[in-house]
TORFITI-38799 format. One record per residue (C-alpha): x, y, z; residue in three letters. Coordinates in steps of 0.5 Angstrom, whole numbers, plus 2048, in hexadecimal, padded with zeros to 3 digits. Example, Ala and Ser with C-alpha at 12.3 -4.5 7.8 and 13.67 -1.06 7.14 Angstrom:
REM TORFITI-38799
8197F7810ALA;81B7FE80ESER;
END
This chain:
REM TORFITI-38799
912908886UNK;91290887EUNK;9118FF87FUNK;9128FB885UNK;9178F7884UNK;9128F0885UNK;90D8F2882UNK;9128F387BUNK;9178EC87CUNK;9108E887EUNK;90D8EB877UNK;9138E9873UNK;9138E1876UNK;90C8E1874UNK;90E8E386CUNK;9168DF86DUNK;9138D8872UNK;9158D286FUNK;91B8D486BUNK;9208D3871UNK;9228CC871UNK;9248CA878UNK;92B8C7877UNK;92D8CD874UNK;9328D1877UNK;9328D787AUNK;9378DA874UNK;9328D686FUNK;92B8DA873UNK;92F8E1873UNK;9318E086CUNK;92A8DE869UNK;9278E486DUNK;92C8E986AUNK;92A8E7863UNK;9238E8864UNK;9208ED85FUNK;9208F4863UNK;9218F186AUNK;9278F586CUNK;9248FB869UNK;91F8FA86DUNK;9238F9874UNK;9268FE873UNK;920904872UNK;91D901877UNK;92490387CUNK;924909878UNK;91D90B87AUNK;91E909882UNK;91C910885UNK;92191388BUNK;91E912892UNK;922917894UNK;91E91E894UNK;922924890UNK;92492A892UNK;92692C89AUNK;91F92D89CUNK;91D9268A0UNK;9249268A3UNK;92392E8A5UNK;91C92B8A8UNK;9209268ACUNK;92592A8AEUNK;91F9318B0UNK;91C92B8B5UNK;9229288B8UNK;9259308B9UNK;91E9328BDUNK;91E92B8C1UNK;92592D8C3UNK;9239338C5UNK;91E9308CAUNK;91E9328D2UNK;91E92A8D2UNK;9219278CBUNK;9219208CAUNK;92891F8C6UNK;9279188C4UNK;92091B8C0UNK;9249218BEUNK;92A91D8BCUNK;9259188B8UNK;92291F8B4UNK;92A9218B1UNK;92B91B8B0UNK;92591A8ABUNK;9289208A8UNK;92E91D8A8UNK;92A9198A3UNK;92791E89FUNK;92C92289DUNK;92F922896UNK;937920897UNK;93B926897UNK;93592B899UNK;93693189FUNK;92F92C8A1UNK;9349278A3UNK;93992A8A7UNK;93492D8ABUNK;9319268ACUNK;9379238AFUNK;93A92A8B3UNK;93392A8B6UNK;9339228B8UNK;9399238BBUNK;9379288C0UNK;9319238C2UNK;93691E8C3UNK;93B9228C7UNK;9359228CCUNK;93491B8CBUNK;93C9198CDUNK;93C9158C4UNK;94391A8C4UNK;9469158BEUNK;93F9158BAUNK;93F91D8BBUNK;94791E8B9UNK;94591A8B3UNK;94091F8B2UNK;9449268B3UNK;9499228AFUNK;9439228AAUNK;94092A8ABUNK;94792B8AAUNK;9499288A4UNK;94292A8A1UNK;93F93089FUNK;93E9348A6UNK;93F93B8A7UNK;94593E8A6UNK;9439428ADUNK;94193E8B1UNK;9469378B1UNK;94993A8B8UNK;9439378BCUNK;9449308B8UNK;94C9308B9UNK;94A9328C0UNK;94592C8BFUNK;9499278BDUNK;9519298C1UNK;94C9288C7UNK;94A9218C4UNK;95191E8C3UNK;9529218CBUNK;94D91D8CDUNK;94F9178C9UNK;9569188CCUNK;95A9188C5UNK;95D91E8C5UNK;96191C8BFUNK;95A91E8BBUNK;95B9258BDUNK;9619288B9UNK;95D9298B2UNK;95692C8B7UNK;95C9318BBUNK;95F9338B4UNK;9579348B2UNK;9569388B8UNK;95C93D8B7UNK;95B93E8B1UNK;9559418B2UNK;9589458B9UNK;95D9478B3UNK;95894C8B0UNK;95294C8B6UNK;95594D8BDUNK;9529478C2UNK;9509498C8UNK;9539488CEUNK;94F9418D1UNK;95093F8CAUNK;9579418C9UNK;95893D8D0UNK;9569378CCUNK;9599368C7UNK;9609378CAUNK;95E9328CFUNK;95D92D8C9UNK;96292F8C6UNK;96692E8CCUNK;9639278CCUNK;9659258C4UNK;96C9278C5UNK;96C9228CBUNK;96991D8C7UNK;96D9178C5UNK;96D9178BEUNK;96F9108BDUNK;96990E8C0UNK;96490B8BBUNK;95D90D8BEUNK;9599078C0UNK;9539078BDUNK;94D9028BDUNK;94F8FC8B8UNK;94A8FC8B3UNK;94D8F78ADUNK;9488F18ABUNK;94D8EE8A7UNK;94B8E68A5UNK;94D8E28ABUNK;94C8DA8ADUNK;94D8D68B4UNK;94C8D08B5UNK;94C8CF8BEUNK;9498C88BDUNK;94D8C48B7UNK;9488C38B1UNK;9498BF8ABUNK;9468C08A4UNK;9428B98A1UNK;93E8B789BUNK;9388B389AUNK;9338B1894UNK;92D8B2898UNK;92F8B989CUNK;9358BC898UNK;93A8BF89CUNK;93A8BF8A4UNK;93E8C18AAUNK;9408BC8AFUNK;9438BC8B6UNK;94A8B98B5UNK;94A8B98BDUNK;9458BA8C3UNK;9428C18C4UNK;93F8C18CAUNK;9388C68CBUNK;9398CD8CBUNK;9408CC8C8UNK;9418D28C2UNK;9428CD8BCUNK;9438D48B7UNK;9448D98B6UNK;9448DD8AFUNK;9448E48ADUNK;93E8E68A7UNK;9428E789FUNK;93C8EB89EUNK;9368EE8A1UNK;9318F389FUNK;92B8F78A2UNK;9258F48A3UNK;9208F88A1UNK;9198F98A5UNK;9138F88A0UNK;90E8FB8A5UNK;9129028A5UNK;9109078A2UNK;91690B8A2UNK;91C90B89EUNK;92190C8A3UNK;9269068A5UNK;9259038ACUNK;92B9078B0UNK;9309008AFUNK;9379018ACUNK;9388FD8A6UNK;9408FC8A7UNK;9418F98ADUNK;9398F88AFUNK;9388FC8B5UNK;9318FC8B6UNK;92D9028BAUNK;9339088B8UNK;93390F8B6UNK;93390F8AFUNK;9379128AAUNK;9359118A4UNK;93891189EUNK;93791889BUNK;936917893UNK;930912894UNK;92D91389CUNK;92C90C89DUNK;93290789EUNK;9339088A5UNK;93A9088AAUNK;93C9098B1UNK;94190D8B0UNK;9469108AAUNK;94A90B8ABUNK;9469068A9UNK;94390B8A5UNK;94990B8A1UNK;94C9048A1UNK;94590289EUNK;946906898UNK;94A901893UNK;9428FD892UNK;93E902894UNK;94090788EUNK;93C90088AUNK;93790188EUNK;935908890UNK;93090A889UNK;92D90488CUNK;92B907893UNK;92A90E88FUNK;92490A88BUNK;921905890UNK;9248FF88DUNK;9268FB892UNK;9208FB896UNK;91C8F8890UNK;9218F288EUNK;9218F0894UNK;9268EA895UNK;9298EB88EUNK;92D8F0891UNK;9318EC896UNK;9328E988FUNK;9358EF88CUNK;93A8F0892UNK;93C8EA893UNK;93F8EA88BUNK;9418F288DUNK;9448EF894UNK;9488E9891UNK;9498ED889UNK;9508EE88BUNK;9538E788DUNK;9518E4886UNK;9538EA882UNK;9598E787FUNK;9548E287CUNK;94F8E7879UNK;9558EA877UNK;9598E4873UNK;9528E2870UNK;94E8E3869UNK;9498DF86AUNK;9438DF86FUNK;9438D7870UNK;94B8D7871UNK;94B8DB877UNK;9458D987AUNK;9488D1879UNK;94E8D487BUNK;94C8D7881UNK;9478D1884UNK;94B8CC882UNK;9518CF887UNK;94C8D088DUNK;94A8C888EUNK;94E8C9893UNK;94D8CC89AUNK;9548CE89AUNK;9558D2893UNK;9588D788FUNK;9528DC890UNK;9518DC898UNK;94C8DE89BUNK;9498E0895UNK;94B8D9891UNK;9478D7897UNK;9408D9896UNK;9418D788FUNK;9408D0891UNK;9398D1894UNK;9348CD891UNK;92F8D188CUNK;9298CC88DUNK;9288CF885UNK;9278C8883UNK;9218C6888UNK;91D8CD888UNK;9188CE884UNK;9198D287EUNK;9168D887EUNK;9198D9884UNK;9218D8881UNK;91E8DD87CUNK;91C8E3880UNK;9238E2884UNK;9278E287DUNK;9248E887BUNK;9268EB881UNK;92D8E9880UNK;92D8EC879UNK;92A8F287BUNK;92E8F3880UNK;9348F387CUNK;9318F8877UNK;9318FC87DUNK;9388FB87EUNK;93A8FD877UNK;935903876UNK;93490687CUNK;93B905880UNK;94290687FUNK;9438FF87EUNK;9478FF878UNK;94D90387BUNK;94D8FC880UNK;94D8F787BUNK;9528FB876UNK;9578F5875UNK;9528EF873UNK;9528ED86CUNK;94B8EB86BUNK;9478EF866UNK;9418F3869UNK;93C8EE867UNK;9408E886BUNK;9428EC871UNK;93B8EE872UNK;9398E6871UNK;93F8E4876UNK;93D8E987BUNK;9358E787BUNK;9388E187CUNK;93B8E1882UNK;9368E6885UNK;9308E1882UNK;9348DB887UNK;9348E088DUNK;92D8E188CUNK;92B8D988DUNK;9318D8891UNK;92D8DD897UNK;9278DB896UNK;9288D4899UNK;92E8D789DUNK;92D8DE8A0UNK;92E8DF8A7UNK;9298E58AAUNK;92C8E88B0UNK;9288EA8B5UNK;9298F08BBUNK;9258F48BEUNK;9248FA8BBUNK;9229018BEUNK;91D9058BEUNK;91D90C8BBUNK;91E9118C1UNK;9189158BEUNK;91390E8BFUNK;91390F8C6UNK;9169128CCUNK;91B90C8CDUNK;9229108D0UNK;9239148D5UNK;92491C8D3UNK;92D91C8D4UNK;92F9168D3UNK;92E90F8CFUNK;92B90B8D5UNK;9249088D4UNK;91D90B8D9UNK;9199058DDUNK;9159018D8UNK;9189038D2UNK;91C8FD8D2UNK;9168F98CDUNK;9148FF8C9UNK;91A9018C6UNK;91E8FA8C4UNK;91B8F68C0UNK;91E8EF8BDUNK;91F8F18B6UNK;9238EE8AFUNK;9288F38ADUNK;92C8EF8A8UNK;92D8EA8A4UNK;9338E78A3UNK;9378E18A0UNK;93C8DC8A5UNK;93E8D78A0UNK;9418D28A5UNK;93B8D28AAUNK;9378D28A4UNK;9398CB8A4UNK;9358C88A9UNK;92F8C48A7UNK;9298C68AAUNK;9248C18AFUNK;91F8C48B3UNK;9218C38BAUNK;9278C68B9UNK;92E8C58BDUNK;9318CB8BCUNK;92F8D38BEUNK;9328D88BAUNK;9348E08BDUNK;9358E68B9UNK;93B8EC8BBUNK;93A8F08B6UNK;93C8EC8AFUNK;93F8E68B3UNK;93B8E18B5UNK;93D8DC8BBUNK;93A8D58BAUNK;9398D18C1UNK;9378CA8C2UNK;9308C98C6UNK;9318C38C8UNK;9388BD8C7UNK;93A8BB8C0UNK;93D8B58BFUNK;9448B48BCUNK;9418B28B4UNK;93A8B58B6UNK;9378BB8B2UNK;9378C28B4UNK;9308C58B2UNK;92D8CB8B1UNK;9268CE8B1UNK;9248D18A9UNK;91E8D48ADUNK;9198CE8AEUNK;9198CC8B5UNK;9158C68B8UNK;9128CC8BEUNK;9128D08B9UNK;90D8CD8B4UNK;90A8C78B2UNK;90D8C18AEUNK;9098C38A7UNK;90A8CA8A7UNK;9118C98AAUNK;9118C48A3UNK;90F8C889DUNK;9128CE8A0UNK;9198CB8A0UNK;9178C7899UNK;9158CE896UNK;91C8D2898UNK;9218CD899UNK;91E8C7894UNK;91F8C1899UNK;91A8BD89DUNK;91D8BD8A4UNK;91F8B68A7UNK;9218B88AEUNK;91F8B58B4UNK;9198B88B6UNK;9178B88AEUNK;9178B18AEUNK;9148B08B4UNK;90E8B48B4UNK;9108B98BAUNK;9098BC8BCUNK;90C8C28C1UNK;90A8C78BEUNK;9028C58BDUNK;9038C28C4UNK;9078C78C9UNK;9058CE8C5UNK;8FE8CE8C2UNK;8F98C98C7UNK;8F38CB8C8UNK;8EE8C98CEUNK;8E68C98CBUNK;8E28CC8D2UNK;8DD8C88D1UNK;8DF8C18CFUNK;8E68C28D3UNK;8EA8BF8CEUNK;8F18C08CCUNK;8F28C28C4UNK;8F78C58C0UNK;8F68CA8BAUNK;8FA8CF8B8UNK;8F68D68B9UNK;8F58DB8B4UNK;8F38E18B6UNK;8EF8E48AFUNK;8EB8DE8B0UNK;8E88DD8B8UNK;8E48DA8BBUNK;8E58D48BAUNK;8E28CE8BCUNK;8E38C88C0UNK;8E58C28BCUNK;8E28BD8C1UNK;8DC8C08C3UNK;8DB8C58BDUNK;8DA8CC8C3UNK;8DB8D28C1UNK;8E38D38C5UNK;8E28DA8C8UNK;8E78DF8C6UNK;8E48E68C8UNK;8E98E78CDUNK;8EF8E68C8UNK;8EB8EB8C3UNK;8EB8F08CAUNK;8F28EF8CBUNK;8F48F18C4UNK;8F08F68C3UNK;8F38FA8CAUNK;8F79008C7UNK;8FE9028C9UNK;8FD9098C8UNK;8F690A8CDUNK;8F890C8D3UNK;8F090E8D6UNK;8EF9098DCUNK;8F69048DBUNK;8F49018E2UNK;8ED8FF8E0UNK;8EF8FD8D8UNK;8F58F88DCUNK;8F08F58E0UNK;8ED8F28DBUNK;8F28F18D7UNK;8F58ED8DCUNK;8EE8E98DDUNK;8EC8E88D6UNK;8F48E58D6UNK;8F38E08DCUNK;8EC8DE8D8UNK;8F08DC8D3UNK;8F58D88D6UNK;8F08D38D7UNK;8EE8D28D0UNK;8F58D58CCUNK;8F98CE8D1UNK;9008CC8D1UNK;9058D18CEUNK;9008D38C8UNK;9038D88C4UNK;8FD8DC8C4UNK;8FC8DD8CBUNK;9038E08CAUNK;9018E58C5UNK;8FC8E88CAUNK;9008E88D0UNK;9058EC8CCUNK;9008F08CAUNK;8FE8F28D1UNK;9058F48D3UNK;9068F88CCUNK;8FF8FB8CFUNK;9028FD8D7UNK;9088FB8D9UNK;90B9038D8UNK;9059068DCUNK;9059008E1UNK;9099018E6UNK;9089098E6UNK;9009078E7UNK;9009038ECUNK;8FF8FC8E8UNK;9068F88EAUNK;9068F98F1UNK;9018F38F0UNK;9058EF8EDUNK;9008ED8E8UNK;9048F18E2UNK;90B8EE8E5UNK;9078E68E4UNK;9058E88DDUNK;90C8EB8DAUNK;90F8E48DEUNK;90A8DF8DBUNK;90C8E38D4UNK;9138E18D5UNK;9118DA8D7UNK;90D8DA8D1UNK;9138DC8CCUNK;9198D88D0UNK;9138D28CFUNK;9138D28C8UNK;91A8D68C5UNK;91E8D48CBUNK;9238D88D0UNK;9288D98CAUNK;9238DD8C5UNK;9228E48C4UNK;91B8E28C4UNK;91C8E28CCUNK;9208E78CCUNK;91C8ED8CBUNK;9168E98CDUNK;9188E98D4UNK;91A8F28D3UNK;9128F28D6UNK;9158EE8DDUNK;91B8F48DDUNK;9178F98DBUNK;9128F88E1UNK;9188F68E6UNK;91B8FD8E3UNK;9149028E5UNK;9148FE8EBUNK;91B9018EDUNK;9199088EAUNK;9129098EDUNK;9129048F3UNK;9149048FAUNK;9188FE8FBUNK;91B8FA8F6UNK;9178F38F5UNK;91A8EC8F8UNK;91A8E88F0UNK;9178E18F2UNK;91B8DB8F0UNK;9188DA8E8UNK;9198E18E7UNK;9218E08EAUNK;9218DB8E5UNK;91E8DF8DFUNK;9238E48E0UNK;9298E08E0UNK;9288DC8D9UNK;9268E58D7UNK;92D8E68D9UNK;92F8DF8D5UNK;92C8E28CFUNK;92E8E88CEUNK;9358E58CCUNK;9308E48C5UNK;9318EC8C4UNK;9368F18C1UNK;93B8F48C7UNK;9368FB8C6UNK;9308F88C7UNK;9328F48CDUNK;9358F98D1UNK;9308FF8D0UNK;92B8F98D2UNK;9308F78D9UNK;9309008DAUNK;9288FF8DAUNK;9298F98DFUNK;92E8FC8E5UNK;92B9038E5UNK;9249008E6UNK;9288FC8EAUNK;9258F58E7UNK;92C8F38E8UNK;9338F68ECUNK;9388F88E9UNK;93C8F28EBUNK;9378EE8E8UNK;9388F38E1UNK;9408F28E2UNK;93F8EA8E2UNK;93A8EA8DCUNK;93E8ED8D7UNK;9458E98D9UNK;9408E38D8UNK;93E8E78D2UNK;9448E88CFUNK;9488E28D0UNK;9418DF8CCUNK;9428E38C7UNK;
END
């Protein structure tokens, strides 16, 4: 990069600090910004001057194509790796490129073998409409009549038999061809043409249910809050809202540019990618969505193209919320002269819930917090939103957009920066993460089997893990105050979020969630300061305001070995040993060091290195007592180390890996709770060690009363994720034969009447 975006805002708060009052608004803030000598120039070099990080030419996507072709060709081909190479050069080639088609007809074959017969009809579609060679479509049309067969929607197939004839018209088939296409056209002259094709509903459209009956309220203390008009009993669903806007979150440790496989219309996670061809990096699940997304993504792909997106992090929710919501307040942009006078305007319409603006109007009464942050804080966010908005006009087709305002250029930009600026701070104290799990890439690992999408025994804990993939904006129940404790837990479905109560609410008793900081999770200070340092509020909630020591005395107590007293410290691991308190010996921490030091890749005498691992553990029990969040991670460590190669070896049939993956399922229950995602892939382990028996072993194992326990409350906790994930997970379970088919059938009924 020419300048890291940081590194530059923090430069300029160093020159402009102390210029901002704190009660300017963010009209005011952007209009000041904007008058400051050379600063526009400045941001708009510096957007100018961002390289692309997509390479030029077709070279890399030939690359990626070359190695998906020789894997294809294999005596055993691993289609889920060959289809992860045409995807990646999917990614990599220029739009309109003979590389880009070649891609897309490439992975179409893949995904035949692995029966993804609507992603492979998008991708024939793709090859066709592209640059591919003249003399070869036949095999794609082929390719893709096959595909609307196997969907069983026989009204695709007229364009693709037309296709076909016109070919046959100047090269004659052959005859087992020549049968096939008589056999679809048979089919489409038989097809109903009335009939619409049903395929999978993918709108996000903003959308609000209340279950429970919720009332608005406002006090000087805490501002707006949400109460309960009537009783809410636990587990009753008390929400449930669709995201306006969510984006991307984007992994700070990747070193790849490429975008996690997660649709950026309908939020699918873990999809066959197809990616936007101008920029290569906005990610969709299909061309439908593809397509449906175009309005906002056309102000978005110069983004993608220079990388920008992943440097500004939050800022850009801020920028597609206004994108998301610039329709409903158009016709004020557009009766406006002046920037303060539809800024007002548009405000003063949205004191309401109920407002002109909808969902939209909505977001715009969070609050900012601009007016308790610190300063320079508010500054790096107003130049964000300024700097944004000259993105907008210099770098997008945003003028064409707003055509009809009436603004002058300089008043637009400080109406635009404005909206954008409040977005920003709104997000900062009102943004939801959502989290799913996430799959790894096929070529980490050997995680499927080779012909179809199922999961190989013990692969389960390998290849999904819990991972924030967007962040989004609920502004309904981004009206619940937050508490420590709180008495609701919240479940994603893509960009919907569910709301359920934990425990009974009241009639008048408040509905809170959870901004991060939980008494398990943390102690009462750092829970504190970090709450003061994002939301700008001291916590008053009940465990607040008593002291609650749960989390110093459940999860970080220590035994000394010598004095035998109990203490709880938090442990940090930089900083071992650590000393008694009490009697001031040395507390052993040797076996902790053995553990973490175990590699999971070395595969040289595992029977051996488990067993002293286990030993190591079974001494540190004695000293790590309790709970404690650190004999945690040394247990999950072991099991990273061994629970593939276990059972294969002999090590199971002991049982001693199946306790240590039960007491590390435990562990998280005790300290996230049943309901957590935490718990969810804490007990894959568990699966996993159940699985390899089934696949190695002899005889199924008898599971004990705590483990039948245990794999009930998985099964509760898994209405927690998204249909997708659910089901690939339940697949898992009845093959390895941890549950019937019954029980699958009884699980997703439940499921689905939760969801």
């Amino acid at each position: 990069m020419e300048c890291d975006w940081d590194e530059m805002v923090d430069s300029i708060v160093y020159k402009l600090q102390h210029q901002m009052p704190r009660t300017a608004s963010e009209v005011d803030t952007i209009r000041h910004l904007a008058n400051v000598p050379k600063l526009c120039d400045l941001f708009r070099s510096w957007l100018q001057k961002l390289p692309n990080v997509r390479a030029s030419g077709e070279n890399k996507s030939n690359q990626f194509r070359t190695r998906g072709n020789d894997m294809f060709k294999a005596s055993t081909p691993e289609y889920h790796v060959v289809v992860e190479a045409y995807s990646k050069a999917i990614f990599a080639a220029p739009g309109g490129s003979r590389s880009l088609a070649l891609g897309h007809a490439n992975r179409a074959a893949a995904l035949i073998r692995l029966r993804r017969y609507r992603e492979a009809f998008d991708d024939c579609q793709l090859a066709l409409d592209g640059d591919y060679p003249a003399d070869s479509r036949l095999k794609v049309l082929f390719r893709q009549a096959e595909c609307a067969e196997r969907l069983g929607e026989p009204v695709k197939l007229g364009p693709i038999v037309e296709g076909i004839a016109r070919i046959a018209a100047e090269k004659a088939l052959q005859k087992a061809e020549q049968r096939r296409l008589e056999g679809w056209r048979a089919m489409y002259d038989a097809a109903d043409r009335d009939c619409t094709v049903e395929e999978e509903e993918n709108a996000t459209s903003p959308v609000l249910r209340e279950e429970a009956v919720l009332k608005e309220k406002e006090a000087p203390a805490v501002g707006r809050y949400i109460v309960a008009a009537e009783a809410i009993k636990a587990n009753d669903t008390v929400a449930r809202e669709t995201a306006v806007s969510f984006v991307p979150v984007y992994d700070p440790e990747s070193s790849s540019t490429l975008p996690s496989f997660d649709c950026q219309k309908c939020a699918k996670v873990n999809v066959v990618p197809f990616p936007c061809p101008t920029c290569g990096r906005a990610c969709y699940c299909s061309t439908r969505c593809r397509v449906a997304h175009r309005p906002v993504h056309r102000f978005e792909c110069f983004g993608y193209r220079k990388h920008l997106w992943y440097q500004i992090g939050i800022a850009h929710l801020g920028l597609r919320c206004f994108l998301d919501g610039l329709g409903t307040i158009a016709g004020e942009m557009a009766k406006a002269t002046d920037a303060s006078v539809c800024y007002r305007r548009v405000l003063e319409a949205t004191r309401e819930e109920d407002n002109p603006f909808s969902h939209y109007g909505r977001v715009l009464r969070l609050v900012t917090n601009f007016d308790k942050m610190d300063p320079d804080d508010r500054m790096r966010y107003t130049l964000a939103g300024l700097m944004l908005t000259i993105y907008l006009q210099e770098c997008t087709p945003f003028a064409e957009a707003v055509k009809d305002c009436a603004m002058p250029p300089a008043e637009l930009l400080v109406c635009c920066g404005a909206f954008i600026t409040r977005h920003i701070g709104q997000l900062v104290c009102n943004g939801h993460a959502i989290s799913e799990l996430r799959l790894a890439l096929p070529s980490k690992g050997q995680f499927y089997n080779l012909n179809d999408s199922l999961l190989l025994a013990g692969s389960l804990h390998l290849c999904l893990k819990s991972s924030r993939v967007f962040t989004a904006i609920f502004p309904r129940i981004s009206m619940f105050n937050h508490s420590c404790d709180p008495n609701i837990r919240n479940h994603f479905e893509r960009a919907t979020l569910t709301v359920h109560a934990t425990r009974p609410i009241g009639a008048g008793g408040e509905v809170f969630n959870c901004y991060g900081p939980h008494y398990r999770l943390m102690a009462a200070a750092e829970r504190k300061m970090l709450l003061r340092a994002q939301y700008c509020f001291d916590c008053g909630c009940e465990r607040c305001r008593e002291g609650d020591a749960t989390f110093e005395q459940r999860f970080n107590m220590i035994r000394c070995p010598a004095c035998r007293r109990e203490y709880s410290k938090e442990l940090n691991l930089e900083e071992l040993p650590t000393v008694c308190v009490y009697c001031s010996a040395e507390i052993p921490s040797e076996w902790l060091s053995q553990i973490l030091d175990l590699d999971p890749d070395d595969r040289r005498d595992e029977t051996r290195n488990f067993q002293r691992a286990e030993s190591a553990y079974n001494y540190g029990k004695q000293i790590l007592i309790h709970s404690n969040q650190t004999r945690a991670i040394a247990l999950r460590h072991i099991l990273e180390c061994f629970t593939r190669i276990a059972t294969c070896k002999g090590l199971a049939h002991s049982n001693a890996l199946n306790k240590l993956a039960l007491e590390y399922a435990l562990l998280m229950r005790e300290r996230f709770g049943h309901m957590s995602l935490e718990f969810l892939t804490g007990c894959f382990y568990l699966l996993d060690v159940w699985a390899m028996f089934c696949y190695y072993g002899d005889d199924e194992p008898e599971q004990q009363a705590e483990e039948r326990t245990v794999l009930k409350q998985f099964r509760q906790a898994l209405a927690m994720i998204g249909a997708d994930n659910r089901g690939q997970i339940l697949d898992y379970m009845k093959r390895y034969k941890i549950i019937d088919g019954e029980s699958t059938a009884v699980c997703i009924e439940t499921m689905e009447q939760t969801a």
